[in-house]
Structures are given as structure tokens and as C-alpha cells.
MARPA-444423 format. One line per field, with one value per residue (C-alpha): x, y, z; residue in one letter. Coordinates in nm, 3 decimals, decimal comma, padded with zeros to 5 digits. Example, Ala and Ser with C-alpha at 12.3 -4.5 7.8 and 13.67 -1.06 7.14 Angstrom:
2
c1 01,230 01,367
c2 -00,450 -00,106
c3 00,780 00,714
res A S
END
This chain:
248
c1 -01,781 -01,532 -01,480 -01,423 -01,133 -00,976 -00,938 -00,843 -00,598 -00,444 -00,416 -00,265 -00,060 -00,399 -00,505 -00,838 -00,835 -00,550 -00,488 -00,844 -00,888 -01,014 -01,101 -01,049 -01,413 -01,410 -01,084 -01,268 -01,566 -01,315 -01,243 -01,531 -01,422 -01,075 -01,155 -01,292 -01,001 -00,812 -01,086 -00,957 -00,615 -00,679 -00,930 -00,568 -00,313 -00,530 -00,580 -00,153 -00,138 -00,468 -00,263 00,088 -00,025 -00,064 00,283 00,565 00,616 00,433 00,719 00,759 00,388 00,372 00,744 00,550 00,234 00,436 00,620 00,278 00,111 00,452 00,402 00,050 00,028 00,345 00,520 00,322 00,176 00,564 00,726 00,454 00,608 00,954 00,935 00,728 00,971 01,269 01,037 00,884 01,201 01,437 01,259 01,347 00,983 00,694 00,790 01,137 00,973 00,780 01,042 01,227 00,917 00,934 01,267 01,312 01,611 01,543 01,699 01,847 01,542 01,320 01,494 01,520 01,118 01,072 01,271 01,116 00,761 00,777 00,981 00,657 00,378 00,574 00,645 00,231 00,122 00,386 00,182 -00,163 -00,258 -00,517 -00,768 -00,776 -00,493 -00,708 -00,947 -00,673 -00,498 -00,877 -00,945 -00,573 -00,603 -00,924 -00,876 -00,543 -00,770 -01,040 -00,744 -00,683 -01,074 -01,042 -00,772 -00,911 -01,228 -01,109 -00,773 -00,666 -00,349 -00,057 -00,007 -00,199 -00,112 -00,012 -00,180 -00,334 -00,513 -00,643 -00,865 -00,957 -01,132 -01,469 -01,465 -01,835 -02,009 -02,204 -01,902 -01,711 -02,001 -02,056 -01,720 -01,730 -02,015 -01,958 -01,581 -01,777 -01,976 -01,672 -01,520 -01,795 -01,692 -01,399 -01,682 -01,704 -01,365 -01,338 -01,625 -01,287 -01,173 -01,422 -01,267 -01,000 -01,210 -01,219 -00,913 -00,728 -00,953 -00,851 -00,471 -00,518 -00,713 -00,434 -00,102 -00,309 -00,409 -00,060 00,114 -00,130 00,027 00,357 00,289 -00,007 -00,219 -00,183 00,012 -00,026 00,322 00,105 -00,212 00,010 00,199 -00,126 -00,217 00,052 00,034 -00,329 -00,201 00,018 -00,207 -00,462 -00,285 -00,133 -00,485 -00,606 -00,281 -00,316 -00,637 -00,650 -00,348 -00,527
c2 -02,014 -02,195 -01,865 -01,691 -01,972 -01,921 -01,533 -01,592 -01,895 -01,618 -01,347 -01,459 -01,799 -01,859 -02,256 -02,368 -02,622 -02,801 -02,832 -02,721 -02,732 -02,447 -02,354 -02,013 -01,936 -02,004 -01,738 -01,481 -01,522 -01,522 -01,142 -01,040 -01,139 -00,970 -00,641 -00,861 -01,053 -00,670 -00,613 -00,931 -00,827 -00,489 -00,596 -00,834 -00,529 -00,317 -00,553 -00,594 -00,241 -00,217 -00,461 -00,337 00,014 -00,062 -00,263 -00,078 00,279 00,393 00,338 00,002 -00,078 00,081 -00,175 -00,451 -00,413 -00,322 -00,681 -00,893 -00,757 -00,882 -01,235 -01,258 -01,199 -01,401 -01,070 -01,147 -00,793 -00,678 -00,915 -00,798 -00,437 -00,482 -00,642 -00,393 -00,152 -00,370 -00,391 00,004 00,168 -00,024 00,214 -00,021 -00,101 -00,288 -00,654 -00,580 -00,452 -00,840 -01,029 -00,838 -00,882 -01,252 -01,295 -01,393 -01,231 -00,902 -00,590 -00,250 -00,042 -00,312 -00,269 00,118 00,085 -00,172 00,059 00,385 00,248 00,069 00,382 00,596 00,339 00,349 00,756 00,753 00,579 00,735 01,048 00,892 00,864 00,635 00,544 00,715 00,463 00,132 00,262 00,368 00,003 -00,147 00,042 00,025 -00,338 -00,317 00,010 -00,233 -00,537 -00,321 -00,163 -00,541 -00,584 -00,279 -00,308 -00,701 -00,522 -00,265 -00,323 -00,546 -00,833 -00,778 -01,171 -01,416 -01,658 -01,604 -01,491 -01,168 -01,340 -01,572 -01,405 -01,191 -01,439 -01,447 -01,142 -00,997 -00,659 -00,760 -00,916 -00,561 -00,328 -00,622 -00,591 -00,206 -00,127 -00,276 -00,135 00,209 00,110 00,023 00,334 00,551 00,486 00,738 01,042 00,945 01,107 01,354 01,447 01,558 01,230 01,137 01,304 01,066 00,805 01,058 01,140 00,834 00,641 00,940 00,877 00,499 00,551 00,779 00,543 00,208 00,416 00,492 00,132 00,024 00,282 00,125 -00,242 -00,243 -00,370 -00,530 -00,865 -00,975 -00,810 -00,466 -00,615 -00,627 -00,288 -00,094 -00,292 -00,155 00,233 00,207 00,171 00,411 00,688 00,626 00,688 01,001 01,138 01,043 01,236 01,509 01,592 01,573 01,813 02,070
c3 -00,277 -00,538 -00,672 -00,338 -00,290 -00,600 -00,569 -00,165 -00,277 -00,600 -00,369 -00,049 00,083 00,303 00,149 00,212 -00,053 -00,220 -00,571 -00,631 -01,033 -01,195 -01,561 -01,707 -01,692 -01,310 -01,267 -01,449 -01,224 -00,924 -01,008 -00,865 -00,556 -00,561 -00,347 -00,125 -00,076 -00,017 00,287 00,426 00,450 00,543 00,807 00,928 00,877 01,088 01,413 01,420 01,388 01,704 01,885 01,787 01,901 02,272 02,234 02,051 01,820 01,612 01,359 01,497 01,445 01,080 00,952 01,098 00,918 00,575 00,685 00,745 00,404 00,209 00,394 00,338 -00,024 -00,081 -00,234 -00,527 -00,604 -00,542 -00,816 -01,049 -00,948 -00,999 -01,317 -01,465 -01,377 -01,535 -01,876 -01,909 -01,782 -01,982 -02,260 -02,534 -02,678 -02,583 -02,710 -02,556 -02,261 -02,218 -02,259 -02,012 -01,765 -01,810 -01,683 -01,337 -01,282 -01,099 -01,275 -01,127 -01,229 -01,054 -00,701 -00,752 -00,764 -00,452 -00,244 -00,340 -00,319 00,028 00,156 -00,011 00,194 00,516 00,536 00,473 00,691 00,922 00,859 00,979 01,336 01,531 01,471 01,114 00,991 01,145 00,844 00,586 00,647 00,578 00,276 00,109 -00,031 -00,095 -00,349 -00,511 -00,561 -00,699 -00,985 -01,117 -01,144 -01,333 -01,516 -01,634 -01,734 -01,979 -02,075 -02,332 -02,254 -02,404 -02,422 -02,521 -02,288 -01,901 -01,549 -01,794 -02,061 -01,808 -01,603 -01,885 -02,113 -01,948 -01,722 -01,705 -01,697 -01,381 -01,203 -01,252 -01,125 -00,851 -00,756 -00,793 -00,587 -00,276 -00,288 -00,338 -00,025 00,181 00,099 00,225 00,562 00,523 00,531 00,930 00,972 00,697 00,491 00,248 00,312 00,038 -00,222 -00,260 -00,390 -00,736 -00,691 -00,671 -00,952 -01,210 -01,117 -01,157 -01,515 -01,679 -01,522 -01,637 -01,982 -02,005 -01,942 -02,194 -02,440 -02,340 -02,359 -02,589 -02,286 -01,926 -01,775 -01,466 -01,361 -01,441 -01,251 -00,967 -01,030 -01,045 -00,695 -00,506 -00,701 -00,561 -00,225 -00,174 -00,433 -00,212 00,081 -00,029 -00,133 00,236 00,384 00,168 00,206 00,603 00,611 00,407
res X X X X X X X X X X X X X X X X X X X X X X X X X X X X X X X X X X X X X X X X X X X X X X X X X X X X X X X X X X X X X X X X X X X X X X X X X X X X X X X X X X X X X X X X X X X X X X X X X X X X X X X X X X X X X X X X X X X X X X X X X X X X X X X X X X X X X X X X X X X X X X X X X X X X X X X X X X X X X X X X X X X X X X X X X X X X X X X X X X X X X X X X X X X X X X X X X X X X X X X X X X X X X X X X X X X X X X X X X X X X X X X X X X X X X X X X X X X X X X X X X X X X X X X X
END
């Protein structure tokens, strides 16, 4: 249960407990627990959007779910994105690349990003209709959390200090395949609608290995900036697989 607060408490502004200590060996463990976290807030985006949908647009519905995911994780996963995109686009190496990351200060390249991803998840899920995006909101958090499990598993950190390094430390083979199997589970409830549906599972975990493989190149391993980079990638990859392949 501590662990379960931790990852809830990381992931979202929802506070259970205040100021709850926590060594590195109990974030590590709290990993596990990170696509569960994702179900949470999908299981929230998809009752506004149920509730939205008898209420206002479609359009209306989808900006107001894009809104409520920003508030609930506290943007975090989105400042991860934009100052990855400041540090690998600046192209000027990988310690360069840090340091720029580190700043606070929000760049050109990292507002270019924001605007094209968010304008990418919204034409999306735009695209899907009821009740198929009730599931897709579900499943779309779950699939980012799931990345960062990955991503802590079997990438290196490219500091050795910071958000990276510490839930790294004492991550576990069981805790991964834990974490990995019941996200595998969740997922097969996409054959219901589309039996090519499924296919994007595959589809989307070969797009996340060769972008993560490649910001490793970059950086010489992961941050937590790139944990929550990869988050919101898996998001909207996943949600273009799901279009894609129910269009085809």
C-alpha cells in the first residue's frame, strides 16, 4: 500500500498522505505500480468524457478531457516533454543537451513540441467515436505509465543523481513483468471492438523501443524529463495505432 501511495502521490496532485518519507528502495518498488496509477486516470478521463458526451460536442468533450489529464498529473509528464525537446533538439551534444534540460526556463523548441503534441492527442481522439474512445481514454495512460516502467528497467540514467537515478537503483525483474502483465491484461480488452485493434499493442511497443533506444543514443541514457517524454509519445503512438488500424 506505501508503495501504491508513493507512485499515486508521483504521478498525480491526488494526496493521501502528507510528507510521507520514502527511501530509494521504496520508489523503485513504487514502479510497479505506475500503469496502475495510468488506469486510474484513464478510468477518470473516460467518465468526463461519458458524462461530457450527453452534455456538450464532441470537440467540446475531447479539450476538456485533454484539460483534466494536464490538472491531474500536475503537467508533470508535459515539463518532462518540453525540456527534452529544449536539450535533444538544441543538437549540441549530450552533456549540453542535460544541462539544457535542467534549466527551468522553457525554450522555443520546447513550446514548438507542447503545441504539436497536444494538437496530435486532440485531432485523435477527435477521430474516435463512442464508446470506442471510453476504452482508448482507459488504456492511453496506462500504455505511458507502462513506457517509464520500461524505460527504468532497461535503460541506463544519464545522471547520477535526480528523479532518474532514483527510481532506478533497486528496480526488480519481478516488479517489471508484474507491472507488465497486468498492463498486457488490460489491453486485451481492445479485441472486444477490433480483433485488429490488438495489433497496436506490437505496434506501439516497437515504436516506443527504437525512440527510447534512440534518446539513449542521444543522452547516453534516460532522466526523468525523458521518463515523462516517452509517457506522453505513448499516448498519442498508441492512439494513432488504434485510429489507424480501425480506418483500415
Amino acid at each position: 500500500m506505501r508503495s501504491f501511495i508513493i507512485a499515486l502521490q508521483f504521478l498525480t496532485i491526488i494526496r493521501i498522505k502528507k510528507n510521507i518519507p520514502f527511501t530509494e528502495r521504496d520508489s523503485s518498488r513504487a514502479t510497479v505500480y505506475f500503469p496502475f496509477v495510468g488506469l486510474l486516470i484513464g478510468g477518470l478521463l473516460a467518465l468526463l468524457a461519458y458524462f461530457g458526451s450527453h452534455l456538450f460536442l464532441h470537440s467540446t468533450t475531447v479539450i476538456f478531457v485533454i484539460i483534466a489529464e494536464i490538472i491531474i498529473t500536475g503537467g508533470l509528464h508535459l515539463d518532462g516533454f518540453m525540456d527534452t525537446c529544449d536539450g535533444i533538439l538544441a543538437r549540441r551534444g549530450p552533456e549540453k543537451a542535460l544541462e539544457i534540460m535542467k534549466d527551468s526556463r522553457v525554450g522555443a523548441m520546447g513550446i514548438l513540441g507542447l503545441v504539436v503534441l497536444l494538437l496530435l492527442k486532440i485531432s485523435l481522439l477527435l477521430e474516435a467515436s463512442y464508446p470506442v474512445i471510453l476504452v482508448l481514454l482507459v488504456l492511453m495512460p496506462l500504455c505511458g505509465r507502462w513506457t517509464m516502467v520500461y524505460l527504468i528497467y532497461f535503460h541506463p540514467s544519464a545522471r547520477k543523481s535526480g528523479l532518474g537515478s532514483l527510481f532506478k537503483k533497486h528496480i526488480k525483474k519481478v516488479g517489471f513483468f508484474i507491472a507488465t502483465a497486468y498492463t498486457l491484461i488490460a489491453l486485451v480488452v481492445l479485441w472486444f471492438f477490433s480483433v485488429k485493434l490488438l495489433m497496436a499493442i506490437p505496434l506501439t511497443g516497437i515504436s516506443i523501443v527504437l525512440i527510447g533506444r534512440k534518446i539513449n543514443e542521444i543522452l547516453g541514457g534516460h532522466t526523468g524529463d525523458t521518463y515523462g517524454m516517452m509517457s506522453e509519445l505513448t499516448e498519442v503512438l498508441f492512439l494513432f495505432w488504434c485510429i489507424l488500424l480501425l480506418k483500415i
